[in-house]
N, C-alpha and C positions, 0 to 999 in steps of 0.2 A: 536496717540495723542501726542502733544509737552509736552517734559517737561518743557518748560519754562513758565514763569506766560506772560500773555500776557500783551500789554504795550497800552497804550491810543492809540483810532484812532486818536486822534488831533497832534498825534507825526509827525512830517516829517518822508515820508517816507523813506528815504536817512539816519536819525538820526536810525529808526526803525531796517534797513538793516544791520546799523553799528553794532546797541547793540546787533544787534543775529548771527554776523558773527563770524567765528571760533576764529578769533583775541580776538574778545572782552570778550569771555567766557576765554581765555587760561588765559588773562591779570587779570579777574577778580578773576579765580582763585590764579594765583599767588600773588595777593594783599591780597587775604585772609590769604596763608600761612605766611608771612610777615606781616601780621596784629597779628595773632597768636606766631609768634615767638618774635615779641617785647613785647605783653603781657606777655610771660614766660619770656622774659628778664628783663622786671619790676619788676615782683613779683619775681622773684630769685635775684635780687640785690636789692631792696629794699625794701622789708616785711621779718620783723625775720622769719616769717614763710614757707616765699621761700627760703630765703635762709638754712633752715634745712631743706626744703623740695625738692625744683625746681632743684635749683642753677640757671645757664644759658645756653644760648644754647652757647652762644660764648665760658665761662668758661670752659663747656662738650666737644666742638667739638677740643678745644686747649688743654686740656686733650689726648685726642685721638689722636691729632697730635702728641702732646711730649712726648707721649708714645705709640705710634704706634708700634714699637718691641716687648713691651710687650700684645698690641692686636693679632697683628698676631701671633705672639706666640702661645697663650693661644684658638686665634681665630681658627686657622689651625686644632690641637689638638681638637676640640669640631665637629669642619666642618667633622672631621676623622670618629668619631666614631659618628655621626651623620648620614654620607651617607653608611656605612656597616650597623649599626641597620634599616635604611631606606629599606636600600635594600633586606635584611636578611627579615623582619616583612611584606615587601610590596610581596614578592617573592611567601613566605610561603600562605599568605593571597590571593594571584592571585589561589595558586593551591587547597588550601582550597575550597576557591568559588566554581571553577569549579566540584570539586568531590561532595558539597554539591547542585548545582543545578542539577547533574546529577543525585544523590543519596539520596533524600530529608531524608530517611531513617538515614541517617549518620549524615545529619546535626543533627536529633531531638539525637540521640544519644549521640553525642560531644555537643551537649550546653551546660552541668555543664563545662567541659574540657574550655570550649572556653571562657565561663563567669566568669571561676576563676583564668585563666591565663589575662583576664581585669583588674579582679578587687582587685587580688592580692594586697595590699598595699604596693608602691615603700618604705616607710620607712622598710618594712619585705625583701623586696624582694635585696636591693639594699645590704645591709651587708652579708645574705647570700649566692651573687655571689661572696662577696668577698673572701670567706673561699673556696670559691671549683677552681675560677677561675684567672688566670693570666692574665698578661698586663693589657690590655685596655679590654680584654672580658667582664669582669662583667658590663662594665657603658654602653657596645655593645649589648650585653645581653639583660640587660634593657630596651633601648632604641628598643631594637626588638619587644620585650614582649611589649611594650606600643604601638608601631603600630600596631599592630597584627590586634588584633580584630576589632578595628574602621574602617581600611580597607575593611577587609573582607565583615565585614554587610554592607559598601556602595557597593561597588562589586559585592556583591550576590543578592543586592537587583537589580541592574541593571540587571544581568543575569536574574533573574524572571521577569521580567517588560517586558513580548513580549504582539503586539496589534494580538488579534484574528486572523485579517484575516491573517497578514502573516503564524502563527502557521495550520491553515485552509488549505490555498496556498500549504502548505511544504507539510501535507498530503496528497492532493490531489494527487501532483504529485509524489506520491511512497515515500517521503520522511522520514527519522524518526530521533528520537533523536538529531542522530550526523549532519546531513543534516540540524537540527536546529539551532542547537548549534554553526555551522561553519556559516552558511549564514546569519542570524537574532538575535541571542542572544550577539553573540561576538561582531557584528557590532553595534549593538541596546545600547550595553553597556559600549559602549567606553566613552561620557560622566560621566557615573556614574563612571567607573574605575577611569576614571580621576580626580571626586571630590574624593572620596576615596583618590588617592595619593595626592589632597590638603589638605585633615585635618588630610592625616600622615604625612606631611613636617615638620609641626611646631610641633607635637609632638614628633617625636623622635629629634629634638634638647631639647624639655625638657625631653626629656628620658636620652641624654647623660650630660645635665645639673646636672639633680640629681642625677645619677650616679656619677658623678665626685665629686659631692659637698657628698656626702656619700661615697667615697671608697678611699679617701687619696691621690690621682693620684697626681703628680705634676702639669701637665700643664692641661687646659682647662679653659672654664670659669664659670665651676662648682668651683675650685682650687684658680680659682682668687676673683671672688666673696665672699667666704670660709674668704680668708686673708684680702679682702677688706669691711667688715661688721663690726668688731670689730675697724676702723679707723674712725666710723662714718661720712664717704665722699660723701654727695651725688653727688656729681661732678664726683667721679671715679664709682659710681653703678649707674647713669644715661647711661654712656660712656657704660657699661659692659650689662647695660638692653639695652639699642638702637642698640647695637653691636650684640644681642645672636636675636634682634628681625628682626635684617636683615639680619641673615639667613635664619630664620622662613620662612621669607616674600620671601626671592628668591625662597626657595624651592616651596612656595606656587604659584609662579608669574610662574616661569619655566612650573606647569602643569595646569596653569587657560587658559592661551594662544590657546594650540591646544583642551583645551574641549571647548572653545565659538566656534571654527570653527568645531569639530564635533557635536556641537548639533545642529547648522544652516544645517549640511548635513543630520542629523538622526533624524532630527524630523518627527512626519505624517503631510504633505501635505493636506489630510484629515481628518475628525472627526470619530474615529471606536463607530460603532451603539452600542458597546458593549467593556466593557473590559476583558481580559482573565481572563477566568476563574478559580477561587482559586483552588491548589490543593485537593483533597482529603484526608481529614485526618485521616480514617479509624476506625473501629468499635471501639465504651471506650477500650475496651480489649488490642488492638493495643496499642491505645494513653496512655493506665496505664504502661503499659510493656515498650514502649520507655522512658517515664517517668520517671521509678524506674530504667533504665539503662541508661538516663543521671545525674541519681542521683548519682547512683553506682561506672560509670568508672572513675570521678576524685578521687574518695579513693582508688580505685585500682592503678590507676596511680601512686599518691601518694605514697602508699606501695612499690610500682615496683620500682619508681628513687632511695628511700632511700635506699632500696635494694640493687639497682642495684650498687649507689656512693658507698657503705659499710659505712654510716654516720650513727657518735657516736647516740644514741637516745638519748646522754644529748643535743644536738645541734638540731636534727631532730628527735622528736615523732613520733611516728609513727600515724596515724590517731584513731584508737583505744586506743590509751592513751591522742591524746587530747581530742576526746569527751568526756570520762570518765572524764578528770578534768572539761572541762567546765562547769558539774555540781556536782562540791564539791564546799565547800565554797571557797577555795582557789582563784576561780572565780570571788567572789561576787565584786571586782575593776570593771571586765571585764564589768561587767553588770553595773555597776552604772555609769562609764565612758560613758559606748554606750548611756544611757539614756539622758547624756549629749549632744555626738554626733548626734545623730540621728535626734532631732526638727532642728538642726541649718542646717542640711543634706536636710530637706525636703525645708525652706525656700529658701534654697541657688539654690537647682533643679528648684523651681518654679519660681523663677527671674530672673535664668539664659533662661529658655526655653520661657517663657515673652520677657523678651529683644532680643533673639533671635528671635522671630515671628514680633517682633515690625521693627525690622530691615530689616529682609527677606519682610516683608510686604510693607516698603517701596521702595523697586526694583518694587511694581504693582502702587502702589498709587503715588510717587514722585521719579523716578529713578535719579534725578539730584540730590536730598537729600538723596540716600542711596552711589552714586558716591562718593560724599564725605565723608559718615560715614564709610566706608569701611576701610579704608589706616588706619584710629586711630582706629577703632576697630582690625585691624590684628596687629597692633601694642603692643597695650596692649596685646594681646591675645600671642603671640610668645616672648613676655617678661617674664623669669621664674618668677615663683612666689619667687621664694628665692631672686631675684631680685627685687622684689615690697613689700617685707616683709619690709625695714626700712618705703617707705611713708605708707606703709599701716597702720603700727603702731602709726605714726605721724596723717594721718588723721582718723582711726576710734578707736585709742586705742588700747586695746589688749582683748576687749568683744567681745559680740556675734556678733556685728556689720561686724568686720573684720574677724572672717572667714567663715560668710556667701556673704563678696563679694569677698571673695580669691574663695569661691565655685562656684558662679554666674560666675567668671571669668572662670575658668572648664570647665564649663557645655557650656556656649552661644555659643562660635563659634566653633565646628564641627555642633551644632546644626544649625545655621544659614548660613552652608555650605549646608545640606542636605535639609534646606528648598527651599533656593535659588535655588538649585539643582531641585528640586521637581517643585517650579512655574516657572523655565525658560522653561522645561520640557513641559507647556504648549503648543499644538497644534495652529501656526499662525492661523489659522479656527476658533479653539474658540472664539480669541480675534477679527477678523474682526467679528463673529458673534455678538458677544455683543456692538461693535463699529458701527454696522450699524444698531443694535436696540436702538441706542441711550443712552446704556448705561453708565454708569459711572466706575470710577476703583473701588470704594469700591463694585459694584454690577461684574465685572470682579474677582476682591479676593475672595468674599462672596459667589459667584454662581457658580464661575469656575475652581480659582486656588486651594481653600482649597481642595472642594470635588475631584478636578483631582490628585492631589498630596500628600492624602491620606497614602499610604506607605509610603510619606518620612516623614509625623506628624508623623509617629507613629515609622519609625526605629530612626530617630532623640530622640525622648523620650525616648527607649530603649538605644538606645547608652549612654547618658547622663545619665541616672539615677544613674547607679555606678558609674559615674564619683563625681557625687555630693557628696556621703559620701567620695569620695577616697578626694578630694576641704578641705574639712572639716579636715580631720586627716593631711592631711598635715598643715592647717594653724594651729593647734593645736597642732602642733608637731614644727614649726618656730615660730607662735605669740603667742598663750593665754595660752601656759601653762596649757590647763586643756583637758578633755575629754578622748576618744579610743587613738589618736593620739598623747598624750603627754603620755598616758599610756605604749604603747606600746616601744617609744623612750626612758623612762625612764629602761626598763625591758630590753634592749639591754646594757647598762655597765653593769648592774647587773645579765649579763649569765641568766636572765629567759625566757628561751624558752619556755618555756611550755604554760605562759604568751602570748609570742610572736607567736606563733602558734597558739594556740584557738582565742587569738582577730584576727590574720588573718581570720581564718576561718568565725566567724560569723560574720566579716565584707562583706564575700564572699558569704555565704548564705543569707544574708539581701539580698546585689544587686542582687543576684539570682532569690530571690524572686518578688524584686520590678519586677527583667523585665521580670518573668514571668506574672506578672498581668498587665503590659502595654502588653504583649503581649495576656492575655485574651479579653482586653476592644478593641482593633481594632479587633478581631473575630470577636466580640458582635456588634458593631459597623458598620462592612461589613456587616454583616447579614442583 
């Protein structure tokens, strides 16, 4: 099907040939970006409002020129501990996967481990590495700890996603596990590997962002940003947000390239009569026991690093004295905060994972119109949010407005990486099937893409849903001043660990929970 809208038969044909040749698309779009950039240059030189808010593009980019020393500077330093946490979280995450689709056992084990090393709150976590760790580690650290996870579930989802008959084939011919795993899983999953290292690019330069903006480094653009917020400049934290967002965007751009050319080689050629079959998940008995032991080993963990560091228990409780406080009154902040956090948590999850289907859906219904929403969506998206906290403030205030769209902004796109991911994923078979019954795209979305794609609705929701309270405590912890997230940052000069510790915790059992019941409703669902 053409993405273009089609143009009058009464057009010359000669006129018609023009307006759909490659020329005339390249020209139009670049009219449009130049139509957009003098828009932002109006409204940032003349409306008070742009100008506290916009500024301009000429202003910004002349910025950047006469201070380019101090970009590359600050830029190099971020780029640093950016591609070591990259590497470090993507590394870990590649061998995770593989031991969890070989040992499904291990996985259901490590899910507390894995879901509370996500969902950890970088405001707890980032001070922390600064007490036990030197140099650059702690914002490297970080930055690893934030890849981690998000990798891994795009990765291990690839690795599970084999069609029948090859797994069929493999047995057949004498074949087992490893014979799979080398010939079909690894090759089958090189796409998904590869969105995985797309929505860890831009996250660990916000890993090393807020690292740096929390642990006092001199250089990075956590550091400069830090000095450049209290100047009130939006000319130099335009420059500083465009700058941290085109790293994002490279790292992003470097692994989108060779996944469109492996999913054109790994897709099925044909329609399988069937999809593989879910694993077995074994008698209640089983599923209680793995259960109460991925419950178990993150407080064992716990207990074993403090241990193991030899740290003060004024600094590090040990798990048995935070649960013990979490219910003494001493607590009662903790809870009346969360009460706060939590609605603006779930709003912020449902907009973001909306906007992201609204998005991804446009790649089936209008790919011309998701082409261009693309580039300003990964834009905003790879801009820290410490970075968007002065317009954010300016345009929603400092209420519940603004940090359920600092949450929205969270959530949407690794969301709309794994959707994307999911309908490109679509068999060319399908879609000539429903293009030669005359179908339509909303009847190729609605009949084809959702139900085939399936896993990635539903690892996509898991992934995000802890992202949306973590969205939340950080913009409460930069804009509104209220909530878990201003609570916890206020309890950090005032030495309350204890504070500090229990609200981590039960901000880790919340998303614990939430994703375990997104992962109950896709059972219920496949069933």
């Amino acid at each position: 099907m053409s993405d273009t809208l089609p143009l009058p038969e009464t057009a010359p044909r000669p006129l018609l040939a023009l307006l759909r040749s490659p020329a005339a698309l390249i020209a139009l779009k670049v009219a449009l970006v130049l139509s957009v950039l003098l828009v932002w240059h109006l409204l940032g030189t003349q409306t008070r409002m742009g100008r506290l808010i916009l500024s301009s593009p000429v202003y910004i980019l002349g910025d950047m020129w006469t201070g380019a020393d101090l970009y590359l500077l600050h830029g190099a330093a971020t780029v640093k501990i950016a591609a070591t946490g990259f590497a470090i979280g993507c590394g870990a995450a590649f061998v995770m996967a593989l031991l969890y689709c070989v040992l499904p056992w291990l996985d259901t084990a490590f899910r507390g481990v894995n879901i509370a090393i996500y969902t950890m709150p970088a405001i707890v976590v980032g001070p922390l590495l600064v007490l036990f760790f030197k140099g650059d580690w702690p914002q490297t650290i970080l930055s690893a700890l934030m890849v981690y996870f998000p990798a891994m579930s795009t990765m291990l989802l690839g690795l599970k996603q084999v069609d029948q008959r090859l797994s069929d084939l493999i047995e057949v011919y004498g074949g087992h596990e490893g014979a799979l795993m080398r010939y079909v899983r690894l090759r089958g999953a090189l796409p998904a590997i590869f969105a995985g290292l797309r929505v860890a690019a831009p996250i660990a330069v916000l890993g090393a962002v807020l690292g740096e903006f929390g642990s006092g480094t001199r250089f990075g653009f956590g550091s400069f940003l830090l000095s450049t917020l209290p100047q009130a400049n939006p000319t130099r934290l335009w420059g500083i947000a465009i700058s941290t967002s085109m790293i994002g965007l490279c790292g992003y751009l470097i692994f989108m390239i060779p996944a469109v050319w492996l999913r054109r080689t790994t897709e099925s050629a044909t329609l399988a009569t069937a999809m593989a079959a879910p694993a077995r998940s074994g008698s209640w008995v089983e599923r209680l026991g793995f259960g109460v032991l991925a419950f178990v080993v993150p407080f064992l963990l716990w207990a074993f690093l403090i241990d193991l560091a030899d740290m003060p228990s004024i600094i590090a409780p040990g798990p048995l004295t935070t649960i013990r406080f979490i219910f003494t009154e001493d607590a009662f902040p903790i809870w009346e905060a969360l009460s706060i956090t939590l609605p603006m948590a779930v709003l912020g999850l449902i907009a973001g994972l909306a906007f992201a289907f609204v998005l991804a859906s446009m790649s089936i219904l209008s790919p011309a119109v998701a082409r261009a929403l693309v580039p300003v969506a990964m834009v905003v998206q790879n801009t820290p949010l410490v970075a968007l906290v002065p317009f954010v403030v300016l345009a929603f205030g400092r209420g519940v407005a603004a940090s359920v769209f600092l949450a929205m902004l969270v959530v949407f796109f690794p969301a709309y990486v794994l959707l994307t991911q999911g309908f490109a994923s679509i068999p060319s078979a399908a879609r000539d099937l429903v293009s030669v019954y005359g179908g339509s795209r909303w009847q190729l979305l609605w009949r084809i893409a959702i139900p085939y794609s399936i896993s990635y609705l539903f690892a996509a929701a898991k992934m995000v849903a802890p992202m949306a309270l973590l969205g939340v405590m950080v913009a409460e912890w930069l804009v509104s001043g209220i909530g878990l997230g201003n609570l916890l940052n206020l309890a950090r000069p005032a030495l309350d660990y204890e504070t500090i510790w229990a609200g981590a915790l039960i901000s880790i059992l919340i998303s614990a929970l939430t994703y375990e019941l997104v992962g109950i409703l896709e059972r219920k669902t496949r069933r």
